[in-house]
ZADO-1210 file (C-alpha; in nm, 4 decimals, padded with zeros to 6 digits):
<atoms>
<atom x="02.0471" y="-02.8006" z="12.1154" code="UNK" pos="1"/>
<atom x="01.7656" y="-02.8539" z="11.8523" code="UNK" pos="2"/>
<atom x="01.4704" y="-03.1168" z="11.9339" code="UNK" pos="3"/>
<atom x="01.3687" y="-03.3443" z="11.6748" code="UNK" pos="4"/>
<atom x="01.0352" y="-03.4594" z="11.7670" code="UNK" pos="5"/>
<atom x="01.0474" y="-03.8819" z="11.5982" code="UNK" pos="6"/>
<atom x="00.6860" y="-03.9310" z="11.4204" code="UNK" pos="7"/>
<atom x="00.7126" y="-04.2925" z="11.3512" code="UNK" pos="8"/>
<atom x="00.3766" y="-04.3313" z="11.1416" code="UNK" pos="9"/>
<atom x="00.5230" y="-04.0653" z="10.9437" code="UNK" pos="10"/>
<atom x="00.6307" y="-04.2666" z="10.6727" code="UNK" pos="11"/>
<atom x="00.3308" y="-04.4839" z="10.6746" code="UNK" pos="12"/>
<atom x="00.1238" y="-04.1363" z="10.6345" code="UNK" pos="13"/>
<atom x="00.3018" y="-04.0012" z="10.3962" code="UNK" pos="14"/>
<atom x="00.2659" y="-04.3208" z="10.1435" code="UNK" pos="15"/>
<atom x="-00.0756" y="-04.3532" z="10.2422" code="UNK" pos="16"/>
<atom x="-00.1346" y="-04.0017" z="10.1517" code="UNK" pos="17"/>
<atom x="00.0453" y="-04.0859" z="09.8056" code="UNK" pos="18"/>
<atom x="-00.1173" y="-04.4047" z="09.7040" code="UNK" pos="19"/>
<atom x="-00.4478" y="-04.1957" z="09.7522" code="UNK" pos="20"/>
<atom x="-00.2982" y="-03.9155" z="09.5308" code="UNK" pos="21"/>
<atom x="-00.2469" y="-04.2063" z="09.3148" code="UNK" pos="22"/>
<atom x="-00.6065" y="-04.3611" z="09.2757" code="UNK" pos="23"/>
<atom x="-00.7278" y="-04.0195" z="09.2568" code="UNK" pos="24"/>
<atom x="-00.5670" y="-03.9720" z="08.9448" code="UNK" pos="25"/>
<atom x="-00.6157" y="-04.3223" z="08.8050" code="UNK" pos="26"/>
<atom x="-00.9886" y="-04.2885" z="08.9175" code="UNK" pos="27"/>
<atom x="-01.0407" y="-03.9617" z="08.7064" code="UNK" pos="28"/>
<atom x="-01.4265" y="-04.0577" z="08.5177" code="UNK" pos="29"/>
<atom x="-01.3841" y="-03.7596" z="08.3005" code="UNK" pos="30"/>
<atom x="-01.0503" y="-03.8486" z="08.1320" code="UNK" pos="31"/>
<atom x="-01.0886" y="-04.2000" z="07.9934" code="UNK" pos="32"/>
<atom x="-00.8220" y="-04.4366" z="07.8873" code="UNK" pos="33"/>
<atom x="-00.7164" y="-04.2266" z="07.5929" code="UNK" pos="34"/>
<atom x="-00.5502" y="-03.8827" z="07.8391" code="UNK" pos="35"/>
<atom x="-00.1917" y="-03.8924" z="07.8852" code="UNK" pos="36"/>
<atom x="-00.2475" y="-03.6196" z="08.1937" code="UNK" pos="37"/>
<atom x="-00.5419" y="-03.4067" z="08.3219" code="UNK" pos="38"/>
<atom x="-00.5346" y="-03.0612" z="08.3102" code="UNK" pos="39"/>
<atom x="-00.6790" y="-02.9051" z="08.6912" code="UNK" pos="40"/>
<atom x="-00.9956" y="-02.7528" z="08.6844" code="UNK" pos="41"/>
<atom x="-01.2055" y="-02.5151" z="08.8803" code="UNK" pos="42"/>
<atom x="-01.5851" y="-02.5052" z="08.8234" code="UNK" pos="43"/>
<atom x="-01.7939" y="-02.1761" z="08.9596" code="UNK" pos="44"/>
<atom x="-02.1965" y="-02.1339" z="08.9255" code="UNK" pos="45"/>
<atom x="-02.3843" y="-01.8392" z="08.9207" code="UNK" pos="46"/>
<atom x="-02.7255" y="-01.7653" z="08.9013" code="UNK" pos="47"/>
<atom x="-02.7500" y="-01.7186" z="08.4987" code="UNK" pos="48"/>
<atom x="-02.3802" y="-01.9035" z="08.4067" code="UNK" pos="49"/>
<atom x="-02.1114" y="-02.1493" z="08.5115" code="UNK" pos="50"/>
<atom x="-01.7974" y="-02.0800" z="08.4352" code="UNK" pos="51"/>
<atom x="-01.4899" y="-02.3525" z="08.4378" code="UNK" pos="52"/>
<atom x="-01.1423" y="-02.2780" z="08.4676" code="UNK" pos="53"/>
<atom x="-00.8944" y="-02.5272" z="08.3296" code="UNK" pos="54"/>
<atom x="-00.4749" y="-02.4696" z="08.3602" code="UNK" pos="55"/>
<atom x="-00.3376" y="-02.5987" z="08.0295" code="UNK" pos="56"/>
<atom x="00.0048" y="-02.4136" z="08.0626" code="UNK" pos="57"/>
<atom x="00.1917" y="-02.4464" z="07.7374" code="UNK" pos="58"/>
<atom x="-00.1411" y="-02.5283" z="07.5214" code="UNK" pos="59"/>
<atom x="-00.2094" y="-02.2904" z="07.2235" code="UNK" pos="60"/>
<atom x="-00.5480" y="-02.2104" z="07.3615" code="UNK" pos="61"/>
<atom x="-00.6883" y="-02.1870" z="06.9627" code="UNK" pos="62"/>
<atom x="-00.5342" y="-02.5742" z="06.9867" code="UNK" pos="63"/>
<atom x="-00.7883" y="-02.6699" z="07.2114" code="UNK" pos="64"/>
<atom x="-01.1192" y="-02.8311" z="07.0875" code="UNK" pos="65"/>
<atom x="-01.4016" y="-02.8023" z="07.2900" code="UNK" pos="66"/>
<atom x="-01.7354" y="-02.9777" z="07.1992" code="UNK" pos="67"/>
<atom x="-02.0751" y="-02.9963" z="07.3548" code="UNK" pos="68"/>
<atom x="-02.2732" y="-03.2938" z="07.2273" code="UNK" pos="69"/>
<atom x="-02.5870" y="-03.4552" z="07.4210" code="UNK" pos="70"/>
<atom x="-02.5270" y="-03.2304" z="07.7448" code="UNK" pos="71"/>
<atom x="-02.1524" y="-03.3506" z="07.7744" code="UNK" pos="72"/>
<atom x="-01.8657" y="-03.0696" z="07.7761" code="UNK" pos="73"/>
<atom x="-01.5349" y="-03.2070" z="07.6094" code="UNK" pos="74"/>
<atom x="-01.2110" y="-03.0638" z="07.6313" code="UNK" pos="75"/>
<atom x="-00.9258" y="-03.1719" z="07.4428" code="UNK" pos="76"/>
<atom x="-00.5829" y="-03.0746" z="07.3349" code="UNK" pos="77"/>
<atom x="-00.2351" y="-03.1770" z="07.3398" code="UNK" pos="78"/>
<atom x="00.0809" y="-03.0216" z="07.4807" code="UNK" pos="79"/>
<atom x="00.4500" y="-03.1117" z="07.3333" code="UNK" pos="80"/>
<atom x="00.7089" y="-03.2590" z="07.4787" code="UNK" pos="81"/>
<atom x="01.0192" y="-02.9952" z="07.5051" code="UNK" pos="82"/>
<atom x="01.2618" y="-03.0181" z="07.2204" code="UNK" pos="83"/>
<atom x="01.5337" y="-03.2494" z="07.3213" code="UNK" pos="84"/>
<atom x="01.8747" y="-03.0456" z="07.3601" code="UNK" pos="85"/>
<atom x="02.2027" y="-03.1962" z="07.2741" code="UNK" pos="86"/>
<atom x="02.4560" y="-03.2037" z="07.5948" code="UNK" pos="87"/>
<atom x="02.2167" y="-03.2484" z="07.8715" code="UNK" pos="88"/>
<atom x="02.3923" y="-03.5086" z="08.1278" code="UNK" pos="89"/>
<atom x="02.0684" y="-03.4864" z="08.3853" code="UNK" pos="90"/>
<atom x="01.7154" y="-03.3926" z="08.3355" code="UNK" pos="91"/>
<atom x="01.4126" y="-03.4026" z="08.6140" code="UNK" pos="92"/>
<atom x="01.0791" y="-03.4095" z="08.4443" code="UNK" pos="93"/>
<atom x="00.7661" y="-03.3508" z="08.6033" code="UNK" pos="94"/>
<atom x="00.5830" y="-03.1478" z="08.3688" code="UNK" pos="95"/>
<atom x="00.3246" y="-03.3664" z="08.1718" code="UNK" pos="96"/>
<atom x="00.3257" y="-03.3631" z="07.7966" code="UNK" pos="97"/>
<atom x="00.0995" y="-03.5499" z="07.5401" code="UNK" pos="98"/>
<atom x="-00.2743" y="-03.5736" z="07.4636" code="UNK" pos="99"/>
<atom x="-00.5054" y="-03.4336" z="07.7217" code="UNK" pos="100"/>
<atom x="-00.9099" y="-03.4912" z="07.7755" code="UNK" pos="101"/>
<atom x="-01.1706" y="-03.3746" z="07.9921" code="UNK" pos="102"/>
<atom x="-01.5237" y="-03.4204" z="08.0188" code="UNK" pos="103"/>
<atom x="-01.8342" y="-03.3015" z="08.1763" code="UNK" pos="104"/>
<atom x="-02.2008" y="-03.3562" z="08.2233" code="UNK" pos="105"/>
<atom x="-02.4129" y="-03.0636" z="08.2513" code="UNK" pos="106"/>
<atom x="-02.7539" y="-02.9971" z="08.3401" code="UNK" pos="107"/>
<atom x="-03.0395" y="-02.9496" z="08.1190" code="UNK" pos="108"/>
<atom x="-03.0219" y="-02.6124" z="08.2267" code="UNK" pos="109"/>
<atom x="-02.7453" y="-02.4522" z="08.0525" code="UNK" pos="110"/>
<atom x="-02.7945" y="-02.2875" z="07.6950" code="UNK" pos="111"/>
<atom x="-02.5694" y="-02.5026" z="07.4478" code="UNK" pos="112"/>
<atom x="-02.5564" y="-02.2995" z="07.1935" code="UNK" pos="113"/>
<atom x="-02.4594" y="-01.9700" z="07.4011" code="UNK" pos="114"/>
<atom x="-02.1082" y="-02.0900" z="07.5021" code="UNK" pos="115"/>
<atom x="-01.7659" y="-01.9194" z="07.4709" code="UNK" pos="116"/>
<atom x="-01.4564" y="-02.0017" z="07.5455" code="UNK" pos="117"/>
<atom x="-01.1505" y="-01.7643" z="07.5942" code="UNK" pos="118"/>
<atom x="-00.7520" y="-01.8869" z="07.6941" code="UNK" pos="119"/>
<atom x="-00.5207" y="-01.6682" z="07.8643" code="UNK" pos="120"/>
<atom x="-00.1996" y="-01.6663" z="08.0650" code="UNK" pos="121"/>
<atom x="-00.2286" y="-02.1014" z="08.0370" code="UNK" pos="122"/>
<atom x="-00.5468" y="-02.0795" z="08.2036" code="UNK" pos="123"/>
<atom x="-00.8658" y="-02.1635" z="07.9742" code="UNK" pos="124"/>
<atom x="-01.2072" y="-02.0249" z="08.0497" code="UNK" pos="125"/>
<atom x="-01.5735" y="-02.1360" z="07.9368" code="UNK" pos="126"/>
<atom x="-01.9023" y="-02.0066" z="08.0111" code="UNK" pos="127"/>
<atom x="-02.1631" y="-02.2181" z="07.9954" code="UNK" pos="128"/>
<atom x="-02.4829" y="-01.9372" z="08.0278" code="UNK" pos="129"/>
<atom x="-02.7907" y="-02.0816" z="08.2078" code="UNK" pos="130"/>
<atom x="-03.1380" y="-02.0400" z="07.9740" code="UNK" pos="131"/>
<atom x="-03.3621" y="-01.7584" z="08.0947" code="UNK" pos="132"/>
<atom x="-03.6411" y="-01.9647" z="08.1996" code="UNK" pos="133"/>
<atom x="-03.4129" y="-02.2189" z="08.4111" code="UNK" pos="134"/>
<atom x="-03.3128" y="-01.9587" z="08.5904" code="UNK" pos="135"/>
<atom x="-03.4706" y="-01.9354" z="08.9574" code="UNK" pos="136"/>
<atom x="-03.7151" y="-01.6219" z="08.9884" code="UNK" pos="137"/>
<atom x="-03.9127" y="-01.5387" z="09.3198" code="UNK" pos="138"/>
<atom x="-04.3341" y="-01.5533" z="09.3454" code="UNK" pos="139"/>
<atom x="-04.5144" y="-01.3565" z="09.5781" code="UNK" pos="140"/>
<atom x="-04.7721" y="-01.5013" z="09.8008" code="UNK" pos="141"/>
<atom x="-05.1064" y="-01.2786" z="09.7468" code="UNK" pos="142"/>
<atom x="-05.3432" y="-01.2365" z="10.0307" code="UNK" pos="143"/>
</atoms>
């Protein structure tokens, strides 16, 4: 005999949880009006660099234009739609396609004109380098 425990807020929780996902999205600052989806990104700061991590999957990464004007990071890009193939009677799409757009503010600490940018495996990485002098350095107290 198997149990089946009845959770009847489940349903309520799971389209709360949903409509959140939802505003999330639709609440993105960085992306604007103009992104048709928003690539994921992971941001990680070290004591002389940042360094962001963005999945574009199926981006060219030399199609990707990245531009740092007035202490704001943009990334932009665009990923096709697959080629339509004759004889298909059902399709499921979830994968996004079409114009994407990211931006970021960064503090006046980071060396603009020291950044590089690399792409592989569909994951895009940039490091932002700190300058020298913004980086943190330790006094001594004299006696």
């Amino acid at each position: 005999m198997n149990i089946v425990r009845h959770d009847p807020w489940g349903f309520r929780r799971d389209l709360l949880d949903e409509v959140g996902r939802l505003f999330e999205r639709s609440a993105e600052a960085s992306s604007g009006a103009t992104a048709d989806w928003i690539p994921a990104v992971d941001i990680e700061e070290y004591a002389d660099r940042f360094v962001l991590f963005a999945d574009v999957p199926g981006v060219e990464p030399s199609s990707i234009e990245i531009t740092l004007e007035r202490g704001v990071l943009t990334l932009s890009g665009s990923r096709e739609q697959a080629v339509e193939n004759s004889g298909i009677e059902r399709r499921r799409s979830e994968r996004a396609s079409g114009k994407f757009l990211r931006r970021f503010v960064l503090p006046d600490t980071v060396d603009g004109d020291s950044v590089t940018a690399s792409g592989k495996h569909g994951v895009l990485e940039v490091i932002i380098p700190k300058r020298a002098q913004a980086q943190a350095r330790k006094i001594t107290v004299n006696h």
